[in-house]
Structures are given as C-alpha cells and as structure tokens.
C-alpha positions in Angstrom: 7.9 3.0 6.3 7.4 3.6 2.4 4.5 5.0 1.1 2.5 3.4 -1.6 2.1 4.5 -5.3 1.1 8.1 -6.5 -1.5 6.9 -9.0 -4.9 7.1 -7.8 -6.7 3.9 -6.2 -10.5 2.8 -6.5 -11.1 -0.4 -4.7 -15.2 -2.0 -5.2 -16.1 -4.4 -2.3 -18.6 -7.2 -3.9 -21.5 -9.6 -2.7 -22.7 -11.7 -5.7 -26.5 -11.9 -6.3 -28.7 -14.0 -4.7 -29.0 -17.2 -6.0 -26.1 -17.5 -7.7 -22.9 -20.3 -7.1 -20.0 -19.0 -5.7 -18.3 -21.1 -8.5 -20.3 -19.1 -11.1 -20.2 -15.8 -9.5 -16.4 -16.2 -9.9 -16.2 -17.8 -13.7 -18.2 -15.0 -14.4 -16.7 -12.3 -12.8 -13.0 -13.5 -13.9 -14.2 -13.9 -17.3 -16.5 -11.5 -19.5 -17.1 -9.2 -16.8 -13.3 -9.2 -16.2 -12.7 -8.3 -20.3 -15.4 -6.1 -20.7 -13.6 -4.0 -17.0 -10.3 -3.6 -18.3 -11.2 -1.6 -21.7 -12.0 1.5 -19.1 -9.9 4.1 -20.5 -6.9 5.3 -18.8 -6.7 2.3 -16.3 -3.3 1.4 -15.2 -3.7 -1.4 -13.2 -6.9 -3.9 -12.5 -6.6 -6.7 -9.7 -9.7 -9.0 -8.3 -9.1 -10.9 -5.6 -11.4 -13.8 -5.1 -12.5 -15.3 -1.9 -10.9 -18.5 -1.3 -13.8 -21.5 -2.2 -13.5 -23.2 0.9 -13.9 -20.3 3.1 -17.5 -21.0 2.6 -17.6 -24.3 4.3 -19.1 -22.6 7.8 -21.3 -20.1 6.0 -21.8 -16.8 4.0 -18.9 -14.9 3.9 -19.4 -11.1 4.3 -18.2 -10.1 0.7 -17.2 -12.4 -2.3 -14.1 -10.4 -2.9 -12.9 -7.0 -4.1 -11.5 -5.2 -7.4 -8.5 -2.6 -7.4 -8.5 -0.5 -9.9 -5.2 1.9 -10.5 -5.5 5.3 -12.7 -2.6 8.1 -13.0 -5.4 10.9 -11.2 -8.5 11.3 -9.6 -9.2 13.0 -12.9 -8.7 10.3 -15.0 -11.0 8.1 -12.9 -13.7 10.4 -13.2 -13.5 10.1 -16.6 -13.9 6.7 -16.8 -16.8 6.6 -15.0 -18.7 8.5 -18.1 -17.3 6.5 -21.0 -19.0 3.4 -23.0 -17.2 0.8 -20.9 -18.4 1.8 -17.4 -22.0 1.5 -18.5 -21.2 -1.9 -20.2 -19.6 -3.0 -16.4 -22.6 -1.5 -14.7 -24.8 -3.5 -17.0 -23.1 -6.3 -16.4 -23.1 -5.7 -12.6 -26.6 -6.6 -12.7 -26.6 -10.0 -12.9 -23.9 -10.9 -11.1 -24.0 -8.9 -7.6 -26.5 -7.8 -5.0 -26.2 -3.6 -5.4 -27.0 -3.2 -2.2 -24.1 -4.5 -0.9 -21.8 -2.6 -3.6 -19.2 -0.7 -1.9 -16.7 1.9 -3.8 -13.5 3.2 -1.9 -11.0 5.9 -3.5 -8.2 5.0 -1.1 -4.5 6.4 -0.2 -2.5 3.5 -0.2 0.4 3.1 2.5 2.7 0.1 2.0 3.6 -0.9 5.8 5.7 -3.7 4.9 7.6 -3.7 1.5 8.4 -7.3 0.5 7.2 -9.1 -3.2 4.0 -10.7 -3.6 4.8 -14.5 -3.2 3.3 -16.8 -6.3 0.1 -18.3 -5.5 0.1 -15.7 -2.8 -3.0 -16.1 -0.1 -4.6 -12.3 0.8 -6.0 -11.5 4.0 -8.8 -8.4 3.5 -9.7 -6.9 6.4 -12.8 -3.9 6.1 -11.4 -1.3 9.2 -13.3 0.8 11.1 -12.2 3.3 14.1 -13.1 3.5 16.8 -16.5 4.1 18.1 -16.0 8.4 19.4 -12.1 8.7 18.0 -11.3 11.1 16.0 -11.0 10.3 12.7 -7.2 12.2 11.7 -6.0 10.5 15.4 -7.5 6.7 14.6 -5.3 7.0 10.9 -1.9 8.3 12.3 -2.6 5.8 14.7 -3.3 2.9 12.7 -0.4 4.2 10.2 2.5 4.9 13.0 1.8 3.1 15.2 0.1 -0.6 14.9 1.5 -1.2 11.4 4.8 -0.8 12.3 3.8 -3.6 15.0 1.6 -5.7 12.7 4.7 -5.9 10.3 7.1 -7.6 12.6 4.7 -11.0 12.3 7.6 -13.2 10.4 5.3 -15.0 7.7 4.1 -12.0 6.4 5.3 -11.2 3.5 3.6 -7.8 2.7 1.6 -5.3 4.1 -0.7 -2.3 3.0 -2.8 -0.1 4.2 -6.1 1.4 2.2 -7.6 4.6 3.8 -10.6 5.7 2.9 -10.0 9.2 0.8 -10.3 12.2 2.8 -13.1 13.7 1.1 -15.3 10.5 1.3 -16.4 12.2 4.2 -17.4 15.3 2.9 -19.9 14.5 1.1 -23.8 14.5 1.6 -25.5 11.3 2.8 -24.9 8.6 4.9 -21.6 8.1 6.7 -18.7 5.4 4.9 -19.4 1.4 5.5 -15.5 1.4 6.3 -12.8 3.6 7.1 -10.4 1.1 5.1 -9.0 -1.7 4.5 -5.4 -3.6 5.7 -4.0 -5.8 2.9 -1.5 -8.8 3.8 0.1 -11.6 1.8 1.6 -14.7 2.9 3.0 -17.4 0.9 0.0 -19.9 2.3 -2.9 -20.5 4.4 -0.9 -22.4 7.2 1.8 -19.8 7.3 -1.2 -17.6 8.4 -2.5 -19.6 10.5 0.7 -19.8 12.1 1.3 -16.4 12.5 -1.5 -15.9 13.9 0.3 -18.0 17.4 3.2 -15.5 18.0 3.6 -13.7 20.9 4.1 -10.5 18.2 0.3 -11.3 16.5 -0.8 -11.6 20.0 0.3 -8.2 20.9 -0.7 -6.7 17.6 -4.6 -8.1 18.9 -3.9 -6.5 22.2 -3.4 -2.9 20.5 -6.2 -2.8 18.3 -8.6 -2.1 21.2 -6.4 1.4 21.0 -8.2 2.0 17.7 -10.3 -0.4 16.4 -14.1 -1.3 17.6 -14.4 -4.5 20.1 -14.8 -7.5 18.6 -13.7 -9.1 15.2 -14.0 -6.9 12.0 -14.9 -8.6 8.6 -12.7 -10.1 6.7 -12.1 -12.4 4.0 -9.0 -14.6 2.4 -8.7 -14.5 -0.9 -6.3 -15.6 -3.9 -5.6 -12.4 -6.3 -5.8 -12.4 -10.4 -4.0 -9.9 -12.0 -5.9 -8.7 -15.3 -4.4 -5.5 -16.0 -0.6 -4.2 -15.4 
C-alpha cells in the first residue's frame, strides 16, 4: 500500500447559502471565488470537486462539495491563513456558503489504491466516522490495513484515498471533529459505480464496515473534480 504525498493537506467541506441555485453556487464558486483562492501564497495544489447537478433530483444533498488545498508544511498553511488573500476568500465566503456548515480538515492522506485519475473522472466523497466507543488509533489502523486493502479489490475502481483527520484535531479545546475523515474513489463513470456497487467484493466491503464504522449509511456525495491549481 503506498502512502500519499508529504506536502501538507487542508480539505474545506461546503454547504452554499440559503437561497442560492445550485447552478450559481457553482459558477460562482468555480469562477471569482476560484481566482481570488488560488493567489494564497505558497499553495501547491488547489482542487474543488463539485457535486454532480443531478444528484439533487431526490433532495438536499448534505454538502455542495469540497476544496483540497496542497502546501509544502503545516507552516506554510499557517501562513496563508494571515495574508491579504485569505481575508479576500473569507470575504467572499459570505455570500456564497452557510458558515455554519463550513467544515476545515488538515488531513494525512493514504493512497489505498494507486491508479491515474480517469478524464471526466466521477468522485465518490464519503465524510467517515468510527465507531461509536472505538478507539480512535484502533478505528484508523483498521480502516487503513484492513478494509482498504478490501475496498480496493472492487474492479471499476480506479483510485482510492484515504483522508484522516490530523492527529492533533483532537487536541484542541472545543467541541469534538464533525468527521474523522474522508475515503476518496474515482471511477471512469457513474454506471461503472453503480455497478461496482453489485459485486460479491463491494458486498463484503459493506459487511466489514460494521467492524469500524457507525450503523447505517454515512454522508456522501458524487462529484466531478476541477483542477485550478498544479
């Protein structure tokens, strides 16, 4: 199993303000919001992922889509976060997405499965938690040794990564993380994930997750990805 990159990973989780078009949430967010994002000094790399449009057709989804943002250190994130361009995003923010809902996760990324990232990829997010009384070291070696290794052997996937939450999200004062991660897949279409999701090798990577995951379905949403920077 390879291990993902050494720079640092920030991924933001968004829900678009009230009121506001999915249609324009994303023209928006793709566009001036995307430009204004990727002057942050020091960033490396800058993806959004969008959720896909008709995804909406049996309700609210639970976010609109998420940013992943690439810097060499955890140092040179934090000093973004104090120069010109973050107050001009935060500024932005504001009429575009519900802050409530805002999420930011510094994550260690683990590539489970190494293949390319198909054109006109489809991406499946899924926002991970462990296990209600689990400890939290035992729920990520689990997830990481042992249902990934599974998860990966579902043919039409083409890529796989795992996103844990950074160790010393939990250290801090306040209330405890939303999420505890997020998994990260590719395929080359909606039908091929759909079709995955029939095999006898999907339906024993659903049978594991009660090892480590809560009961029931955790959130998720499909997206297509846009790369704006690297």
């Amino acid at each position: 199993m390879a291990t993902g990159t050494q720079m640092y990973k920030v991924i933001t989780v968004y829900k678009r303000k009230p009121g506001l078009s999915v249609e324009e949430f994303q023209r928006r967010w793709l566009g001036e919001h995307a430009k204004i994002a990727a002057t942050l000094p020091g960033l490396r790399r800058y993806v959004q992922s969008h959720s896909l449009v008709q995804g909406y057709r049996k309700g609210e989804l639970p976010f609109d889509g998420i940013s992943e943002m690439w810097f060499d250190t955890l140092q040179a994130w934090r000093i973004s976060q104090g120069e010109s361009s973050q107050a001009q995003i935060e500024a932005d923010e504001k009429t575009l997405i519900d802050p409530d809902k805002k999420l930011v996760m510094p994550v260690e990324v683990l590539v489970i499965k190494d293949g390319a990232i198909p054109a006109r990829a489809v991406k499946n997010i899924e926002f991970v938690n462990q296990r209600p009384g689990m400890d939290l070291i035992k729920f990520r070696d689990y997830w990481k040794q042992m249902h990934g290794p599974l998860a990966s052997q579902i043919e039409v996937l083409r890529r796989y990564e795992q996103n844990h939450l950074q160790l010393d999200c939990y250290c801090t004062a306040g209330p405890a993380p939303a999420f505890d991660g997020l998994a990260i897949t590719w395929f080359d279409s909606t039908a091929d994930m759909k079709q995955g999701a029939t095999t006898p090798i999907y339906a024993l990577t659903r049978a594991d997750e009660c090892n480590f995951l809560p009961d029931g379905h955790l959130p998720f949403i499909v997206t297509t990805e846009h790369v704006i920077v690297g």
